[in-house]
VOGU-3710 file (C-alpha; in Angstrom, 3 decimals, decimal comma):
1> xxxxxxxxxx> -32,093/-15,237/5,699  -30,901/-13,433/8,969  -27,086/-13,035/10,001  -26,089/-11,465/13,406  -24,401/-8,309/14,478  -22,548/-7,888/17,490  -21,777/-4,796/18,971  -18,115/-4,663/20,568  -16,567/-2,890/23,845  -13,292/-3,584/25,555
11> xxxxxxxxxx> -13,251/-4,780/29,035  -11,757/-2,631/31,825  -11,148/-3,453/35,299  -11,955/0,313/36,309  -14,855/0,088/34,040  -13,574/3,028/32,457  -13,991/2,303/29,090  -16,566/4,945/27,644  -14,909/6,886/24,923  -16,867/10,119/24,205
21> xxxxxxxxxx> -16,761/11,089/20,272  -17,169/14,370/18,978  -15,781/16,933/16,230  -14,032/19,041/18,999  -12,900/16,900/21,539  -10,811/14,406/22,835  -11,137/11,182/25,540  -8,691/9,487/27,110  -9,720/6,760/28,640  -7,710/3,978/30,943
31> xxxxxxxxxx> -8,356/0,253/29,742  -7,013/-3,425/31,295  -6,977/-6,075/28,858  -7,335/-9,152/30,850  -3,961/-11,357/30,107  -4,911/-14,948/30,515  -3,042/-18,225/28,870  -5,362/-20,469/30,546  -8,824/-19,495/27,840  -11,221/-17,864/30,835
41> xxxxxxxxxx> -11,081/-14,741/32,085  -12,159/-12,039/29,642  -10,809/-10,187/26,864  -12,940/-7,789/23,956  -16,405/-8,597/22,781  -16,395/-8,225/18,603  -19,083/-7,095/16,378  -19,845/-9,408/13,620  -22,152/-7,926/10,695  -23,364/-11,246/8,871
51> xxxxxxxxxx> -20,258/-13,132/7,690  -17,694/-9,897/8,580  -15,930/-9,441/12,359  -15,499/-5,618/12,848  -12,062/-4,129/13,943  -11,225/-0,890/14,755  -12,375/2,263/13,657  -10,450/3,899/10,448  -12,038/7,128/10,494  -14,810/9,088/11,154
61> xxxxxxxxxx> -16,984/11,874/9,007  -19,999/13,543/9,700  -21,901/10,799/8,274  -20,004/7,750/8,305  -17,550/5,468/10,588  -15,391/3,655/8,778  -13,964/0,150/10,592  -11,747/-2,506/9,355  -13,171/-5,837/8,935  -12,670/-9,423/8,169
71> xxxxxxxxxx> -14,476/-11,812/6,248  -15,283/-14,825/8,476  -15,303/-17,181/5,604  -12,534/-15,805/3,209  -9,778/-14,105/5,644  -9,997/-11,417/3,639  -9,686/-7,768/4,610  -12,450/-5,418/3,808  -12,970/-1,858/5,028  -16,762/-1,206/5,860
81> xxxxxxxxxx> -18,796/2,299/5,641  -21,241/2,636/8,387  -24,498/4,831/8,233  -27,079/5,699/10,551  -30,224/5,114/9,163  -32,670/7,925/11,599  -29,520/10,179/10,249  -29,635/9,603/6,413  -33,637/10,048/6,759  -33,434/13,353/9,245
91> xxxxxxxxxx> -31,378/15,090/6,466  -33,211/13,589/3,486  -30,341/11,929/1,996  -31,933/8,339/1,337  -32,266/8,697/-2,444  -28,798/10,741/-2,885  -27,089/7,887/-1,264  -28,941/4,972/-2,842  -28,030/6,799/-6,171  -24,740/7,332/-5,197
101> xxxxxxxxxx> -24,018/3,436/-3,822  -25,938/1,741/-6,799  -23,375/4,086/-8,877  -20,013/3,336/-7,224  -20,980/-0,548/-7,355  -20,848/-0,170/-10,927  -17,377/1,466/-10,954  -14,885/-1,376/-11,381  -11,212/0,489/-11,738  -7,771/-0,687/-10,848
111> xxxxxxxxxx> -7,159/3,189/-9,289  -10,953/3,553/-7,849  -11,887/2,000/-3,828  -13,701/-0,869/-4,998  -17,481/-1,194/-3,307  -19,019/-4,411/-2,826  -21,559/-5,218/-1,606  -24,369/-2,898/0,899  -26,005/-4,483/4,179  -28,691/-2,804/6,750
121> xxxxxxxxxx> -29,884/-3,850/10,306  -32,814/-1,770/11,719  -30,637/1,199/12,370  -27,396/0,959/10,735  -26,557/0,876/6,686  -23,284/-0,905/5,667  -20,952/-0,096/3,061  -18,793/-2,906/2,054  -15,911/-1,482/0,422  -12,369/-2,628/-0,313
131> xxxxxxxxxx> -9,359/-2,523/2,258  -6,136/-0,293/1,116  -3,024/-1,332/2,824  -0,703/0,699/2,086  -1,715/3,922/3,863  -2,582/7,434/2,955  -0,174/9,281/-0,177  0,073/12,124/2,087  2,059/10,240/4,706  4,390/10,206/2,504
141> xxxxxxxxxx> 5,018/13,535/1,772  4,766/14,279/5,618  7,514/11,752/6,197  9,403/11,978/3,303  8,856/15,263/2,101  8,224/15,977/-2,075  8,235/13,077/-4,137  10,714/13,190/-7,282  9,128/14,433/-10,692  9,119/10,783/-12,054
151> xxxxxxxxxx> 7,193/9,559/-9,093  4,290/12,579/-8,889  4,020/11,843/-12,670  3,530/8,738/-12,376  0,446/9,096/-9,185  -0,916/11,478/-10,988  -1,237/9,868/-14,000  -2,872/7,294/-12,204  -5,050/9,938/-10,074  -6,709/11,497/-13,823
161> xxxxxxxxxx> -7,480/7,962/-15,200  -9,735/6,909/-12,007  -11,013/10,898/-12,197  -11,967/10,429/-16,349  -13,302/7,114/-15,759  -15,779/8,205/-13,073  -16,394/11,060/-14,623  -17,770/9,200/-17,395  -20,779/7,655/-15,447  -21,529/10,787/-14,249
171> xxxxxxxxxx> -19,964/10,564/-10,602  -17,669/13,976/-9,571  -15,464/13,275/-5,847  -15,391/17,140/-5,226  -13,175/16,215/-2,178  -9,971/15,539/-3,766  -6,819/15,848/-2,213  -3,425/13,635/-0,587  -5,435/12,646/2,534  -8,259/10,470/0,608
181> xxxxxxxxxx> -5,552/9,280/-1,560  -4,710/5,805/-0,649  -2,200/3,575/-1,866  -2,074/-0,548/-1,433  0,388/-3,251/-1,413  1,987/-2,738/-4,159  1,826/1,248/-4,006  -1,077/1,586/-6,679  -2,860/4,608/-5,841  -6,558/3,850/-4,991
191> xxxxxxxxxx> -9,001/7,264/-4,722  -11,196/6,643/-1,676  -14,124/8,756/-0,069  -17,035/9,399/-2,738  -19,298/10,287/0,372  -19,846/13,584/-1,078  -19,711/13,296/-4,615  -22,557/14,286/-6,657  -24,160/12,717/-9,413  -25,049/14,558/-12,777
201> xxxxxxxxxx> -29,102/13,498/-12,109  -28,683/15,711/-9,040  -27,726/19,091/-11,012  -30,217/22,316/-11,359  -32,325/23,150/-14,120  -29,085/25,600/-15,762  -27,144/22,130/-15,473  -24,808/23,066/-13,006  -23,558/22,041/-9,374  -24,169/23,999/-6,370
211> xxxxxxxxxx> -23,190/22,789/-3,277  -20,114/23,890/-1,991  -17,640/21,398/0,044  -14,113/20,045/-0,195  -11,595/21,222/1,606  -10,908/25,295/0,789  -7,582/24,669/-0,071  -7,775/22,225/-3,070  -11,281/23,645/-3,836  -11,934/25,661/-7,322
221> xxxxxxxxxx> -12,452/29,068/-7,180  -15,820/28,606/-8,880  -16,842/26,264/-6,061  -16,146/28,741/-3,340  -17,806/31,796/-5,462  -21,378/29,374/-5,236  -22,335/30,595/-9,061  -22,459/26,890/-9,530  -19,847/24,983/-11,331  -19,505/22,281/-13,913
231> xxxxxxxxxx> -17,983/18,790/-11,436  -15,636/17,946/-13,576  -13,449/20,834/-14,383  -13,815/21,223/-10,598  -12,378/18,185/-9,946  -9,376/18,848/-12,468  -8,299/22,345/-10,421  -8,158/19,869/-7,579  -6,686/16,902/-9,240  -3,890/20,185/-9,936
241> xxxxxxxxxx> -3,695/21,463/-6,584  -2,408/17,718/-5,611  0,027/17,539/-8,480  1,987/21,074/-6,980  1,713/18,977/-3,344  3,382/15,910/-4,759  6,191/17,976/-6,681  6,713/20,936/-3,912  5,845/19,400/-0,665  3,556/22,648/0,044
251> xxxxxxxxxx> 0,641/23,569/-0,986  -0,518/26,250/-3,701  -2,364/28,326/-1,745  -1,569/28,254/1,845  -3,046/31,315/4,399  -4,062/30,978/7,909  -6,957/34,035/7,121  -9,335/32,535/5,170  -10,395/35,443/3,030  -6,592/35,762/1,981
261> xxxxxxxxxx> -6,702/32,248/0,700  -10,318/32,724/-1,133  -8,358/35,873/-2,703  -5,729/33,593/-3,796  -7,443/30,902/-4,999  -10,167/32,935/-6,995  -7,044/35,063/-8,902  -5,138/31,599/-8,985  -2,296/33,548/-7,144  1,013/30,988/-6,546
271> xxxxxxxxxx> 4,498/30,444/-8,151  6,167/26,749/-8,774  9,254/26,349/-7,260  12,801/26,283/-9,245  12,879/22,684/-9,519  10,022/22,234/-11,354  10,734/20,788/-14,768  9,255/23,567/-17,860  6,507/21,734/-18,930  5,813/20,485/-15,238
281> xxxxxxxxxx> 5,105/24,565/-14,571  3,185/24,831/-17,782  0,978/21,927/-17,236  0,256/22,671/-13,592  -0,559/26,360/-14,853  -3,165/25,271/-17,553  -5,051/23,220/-14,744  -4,889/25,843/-12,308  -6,785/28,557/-14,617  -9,144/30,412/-12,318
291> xxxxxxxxxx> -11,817/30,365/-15,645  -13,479/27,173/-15,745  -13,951/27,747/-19,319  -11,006/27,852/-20,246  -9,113/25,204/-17,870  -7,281/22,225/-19,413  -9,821/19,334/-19,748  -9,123/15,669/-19,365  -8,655/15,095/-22,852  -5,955/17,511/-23,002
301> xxxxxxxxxx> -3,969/16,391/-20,154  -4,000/12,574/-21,422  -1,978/14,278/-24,773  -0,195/16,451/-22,613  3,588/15,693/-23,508  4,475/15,886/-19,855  1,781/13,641/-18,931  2,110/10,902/-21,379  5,816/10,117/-20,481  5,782/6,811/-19,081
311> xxxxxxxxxx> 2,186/6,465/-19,202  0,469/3,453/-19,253  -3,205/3,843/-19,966  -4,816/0,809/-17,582  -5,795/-2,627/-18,449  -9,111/-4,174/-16,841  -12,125/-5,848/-17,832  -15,118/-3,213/-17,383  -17,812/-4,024/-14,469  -20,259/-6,743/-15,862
321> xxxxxxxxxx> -23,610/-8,387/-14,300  -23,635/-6,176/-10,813  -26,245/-6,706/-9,034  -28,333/-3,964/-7,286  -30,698/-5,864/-5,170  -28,716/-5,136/-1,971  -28,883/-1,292/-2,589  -33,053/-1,804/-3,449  -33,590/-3,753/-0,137  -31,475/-2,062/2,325
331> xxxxxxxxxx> -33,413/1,075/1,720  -37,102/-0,706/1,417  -36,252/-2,695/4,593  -36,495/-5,915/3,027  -36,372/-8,571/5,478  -33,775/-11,294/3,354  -31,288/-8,581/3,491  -31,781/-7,247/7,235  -28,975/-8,524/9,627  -30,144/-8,624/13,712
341> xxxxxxxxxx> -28,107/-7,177/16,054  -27,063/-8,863/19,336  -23,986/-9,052/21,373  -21,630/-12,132/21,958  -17,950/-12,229/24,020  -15,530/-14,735/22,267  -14,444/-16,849/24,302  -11,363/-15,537/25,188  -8,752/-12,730/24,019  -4,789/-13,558/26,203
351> xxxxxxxxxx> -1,781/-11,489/25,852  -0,307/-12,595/22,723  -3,729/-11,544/21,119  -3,705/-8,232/22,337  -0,234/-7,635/21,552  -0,427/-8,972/17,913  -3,203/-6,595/17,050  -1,308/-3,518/18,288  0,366/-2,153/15,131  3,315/-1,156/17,753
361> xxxxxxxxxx> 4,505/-4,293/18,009  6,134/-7,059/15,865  5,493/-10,174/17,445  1,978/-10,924/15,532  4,674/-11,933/12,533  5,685/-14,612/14,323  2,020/-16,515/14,801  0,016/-14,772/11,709  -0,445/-12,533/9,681  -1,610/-9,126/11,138
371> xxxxxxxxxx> -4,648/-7,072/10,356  -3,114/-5,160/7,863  -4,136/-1,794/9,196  -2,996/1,401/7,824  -1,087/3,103/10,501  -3,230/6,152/11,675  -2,331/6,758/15,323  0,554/7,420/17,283  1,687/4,437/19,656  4,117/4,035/21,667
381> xxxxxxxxxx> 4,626/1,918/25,587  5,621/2,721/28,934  6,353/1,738/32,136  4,845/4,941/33,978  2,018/4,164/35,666  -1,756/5,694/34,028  -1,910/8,407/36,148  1,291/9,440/35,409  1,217/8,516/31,882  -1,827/11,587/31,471
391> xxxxxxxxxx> -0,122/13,814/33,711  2,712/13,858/30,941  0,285/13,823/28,201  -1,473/17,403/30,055  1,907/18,775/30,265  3,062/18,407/26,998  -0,897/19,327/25,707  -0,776/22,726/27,155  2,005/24,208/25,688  0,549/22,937/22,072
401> xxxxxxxxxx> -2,712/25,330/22,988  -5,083/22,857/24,208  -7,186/23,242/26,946  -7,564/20,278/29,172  -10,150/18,861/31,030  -9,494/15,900/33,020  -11,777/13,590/35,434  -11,175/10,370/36,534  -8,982/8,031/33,941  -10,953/10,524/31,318
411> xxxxxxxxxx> -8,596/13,435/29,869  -10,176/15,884/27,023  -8,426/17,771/24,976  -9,182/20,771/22,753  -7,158/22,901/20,631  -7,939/26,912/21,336  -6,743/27,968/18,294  -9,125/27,170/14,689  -6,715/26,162/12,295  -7,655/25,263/8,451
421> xxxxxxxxxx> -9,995/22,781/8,604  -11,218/23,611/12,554  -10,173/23,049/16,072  -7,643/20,318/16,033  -8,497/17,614/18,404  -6,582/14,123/19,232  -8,453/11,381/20,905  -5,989/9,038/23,630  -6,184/5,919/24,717  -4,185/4,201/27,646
431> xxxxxxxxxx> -4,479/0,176/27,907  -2,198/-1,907/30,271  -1,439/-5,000/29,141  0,243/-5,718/32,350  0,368/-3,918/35,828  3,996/-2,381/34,830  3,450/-1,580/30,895  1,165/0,826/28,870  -0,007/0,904/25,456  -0,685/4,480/24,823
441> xxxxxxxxxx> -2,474/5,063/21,298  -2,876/8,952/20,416  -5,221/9,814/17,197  -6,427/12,524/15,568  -10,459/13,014/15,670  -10,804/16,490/14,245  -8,687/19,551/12,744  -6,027/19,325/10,251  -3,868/16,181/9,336  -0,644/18,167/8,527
451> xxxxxxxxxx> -1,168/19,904/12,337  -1,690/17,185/14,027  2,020/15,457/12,391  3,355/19,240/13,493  1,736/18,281/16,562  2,993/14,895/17,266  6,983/15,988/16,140  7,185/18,862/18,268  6,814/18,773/21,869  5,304/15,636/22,470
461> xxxxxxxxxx> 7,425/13,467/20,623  10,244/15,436/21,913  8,361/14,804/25,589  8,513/10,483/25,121  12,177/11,180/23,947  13,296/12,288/27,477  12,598/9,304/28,484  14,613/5,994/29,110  14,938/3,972/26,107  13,650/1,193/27,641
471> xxxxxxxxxx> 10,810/2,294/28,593  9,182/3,331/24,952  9,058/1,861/21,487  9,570/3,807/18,287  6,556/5,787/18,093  5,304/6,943/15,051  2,735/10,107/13,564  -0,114/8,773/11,462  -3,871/9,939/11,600  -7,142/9,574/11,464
//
């Protein structure tokens, strides 16, 4: 049985609609949707993977691109891994990954990113994994700032049971922290991102993990010491290192020299602020113990008598019957589960399409119900004409230390300075909808999420706020 795949682009008059992706820098690019009422004349060609239509990209890792996507038969919303096949064989990582996906299929859990289903064309692997709604938990300490005691207990109460639970069939995240911590409709946190967890088949002969990654400053000091370290109690000093984010609104340990924060982290160096609650502080301190040995276990913290007030353990009915085929034949290249890929151009895309997919406006409420995409970009419209529009953008870039590079309707950007997790890059898009309005979409590609809202508040949001009210909508700071 063979389903098609279509491979998507936007149209541009200027045929200027090349984005360039990389770790470091950013594109902007100039696109014209073609506004038509009358059916003809143009509009965005849409890749369909078997019986899902893609949508845009959700993020990007150094493996994966994640996109939104809808299920043609359903309506329902689905967010959907994708692999390069040459890639996963170039770095050996077929059986790791097969492990890891016939794994995570397994794991059925209320607080755990459900995965589905797994299909393959000739050169692409696809992860079919739930959608979460509600955005990232770290927006809303960036927005909001801390979160009461009441509320941290309760997401992290909810953050340890989908930790024990995978845990228990032998799958460690090793990348926890706010950023992969998603939350849906109903603001039930959901851990996402298991692309680099490691399964207990995978450990060394003294039974111990020893690949380093996460990001340094939620990572256990026996992680970034490389003697090799037990996932779970890893894990937990991370799973702590949130808790202190949620309470404080700051992390732990915080320096911009990286062998200062190693120094901290490995002595467990840090002090909880006055409004922590006593056994908040004593809880947090028994998680972050610098001896693995000795760190509070999982156990522990479920009798903990701070944890357990309010607690709720969860109620669900265990994974039952999953099949595995799909995870078999996408690796063996069996044909019944192979999907073609070819392009198609629906038929046509007006206006009122365009502008109910932008997250920026309102009006798809009035016709139907939008995508439902977590907001991760910065939007915002104007009347300024393109050129103008990244002559703006350059001036308010330079002053934030990137160096710019513009030709054409293509501007890229790059941060001089390497903040915590690199050079922070922001990739920019500018559409008109019609010749005298913009839809400028700014996101972040690379660096650090918390610099790129620092970013986005300082100097250029200060920038659109010079100008006439008319001419821009609320903009808002999300990422990538």
């Amino acid at each position: 049985m063979s389903s098609s795949v279509t491979t998507s682009s936007t149209t541009n008059n200027n045929n200027n609609n090349h984005k360039t992706k990389t770790k470091t820098t950013t594109t902007t690019t100039t696109n014209t949707a073609a506004a038509t009422t009358s059916g003809r004349g143009g509009g965005a060609t849409r890749t369909r993977v078997g019986k899902y239509e893609m949508g845009k990209t959700l993020g990007e890792g150094s493996f994966a691109k994640v996109k939104y996507a809808k299920n043609l038969e359903t309506g329902h919303s689905f967010a959907i891994k994708i692999l390069d096949k040459n890639q996963v064989l170039r770095h050996k990582m077929v059986e790791q990954i097969k492990r890891e996906i016939s794994t995570m299929k397994l794991i059925k859990h209320p607080n755990v990113v459900q995965l589905f289903e797994v299909l393959a064309s000739k050169t692409k692997i696809y992860i079919v994994l739930e959608f979460v709604d509600g955005g990232e938990l770290f927006d809303k300490i960036v927005n909001n700032g801390r979160l009461k005691e009441d509320d941290a207990r309760r997401y992290f109460q909810q953050l340890i049971n989908a930790v024990d639970y995978c845990h228990s069939r032998g799958v460690y995240h090793r990348d926890l922290k706010p950023e992969n911590l998603l939350l849906d409709s109903y603001g039930v946190l959901k851990v996402s991102d298991f692309g680099l967890s490691a399964l207990s088949k995978q450990v060394r002969a003294d039974g111990l993990l020893h690949t380093a990654c996460g990001t340094p400053n939620y990572v256990a000091p026996e992680v970034l010491n490389d003697k090799g370290y037990d996932g779970t109690t890893a894990d937990i000093w991370s799973c702590g290192v949130i808790l202190f984010v949620l309470m404080a609104g700051y992390l732990p340990f915080d320096e911009s020299n990286l062998i200062a924060l190693y120094r901290k982290i490995d002595k467990a160096e840090f002090t909880c602020p006055s409004w922590f609650s006593s056994n908040a502080k004593k809880l947090i301190s028994r998680i972050l113990d610098p001896n693995p040995l000795t760190r509070i276990t999982i156990p522990d913290i479920l009798e903990n008598e701070w944890f357990k007030k309010g607690y709720k353990p969860p109620d669900f009915k265990q994974g039952e019957g999953v099949s595995l085929d799909d995870v078999d034949a996408v690796f063996n290249d069996t044909k019944e589960y192979l999907v073609t890929e070819k392009k198609e151009k629906p038929v046509s895309m007006n206006a009122f399409e365009l502008i109910s997919r932008s997250q920026c406006f309102n009006l798809g409420n009035l016709f139907e119900k939008q995508e439902g995409l977590v907001r991760r970009e910065t939007r915002f419209t104007s009347q300024r004409p393109a050129n103008e529009i990244m002559s703006k953008i350059e001036e308010a870039a330079k002053p934030l230390g990137f160096n710019v590079h513009k030709q054409n309707y293509k501007m890229k950007l790059k941060g001089d300075k390497t903040g915590r997790k690199g050079h922070l890059s922001v990739a920019t898009e500018v559409f008109e909808v019609a010749p005298s309005l913009h839809v400028v979409e700014l996101r972040k590609t690379g660096g650090d999420t918390l610099e790129f809202h620092k970013a986005c508040q300082t100097k250029i949001l200060i920038f659109h706020k010079k100008k006439k009210k008319k001419k821009l909508s609320r903009t808002t700071c999300t990422n990538s």
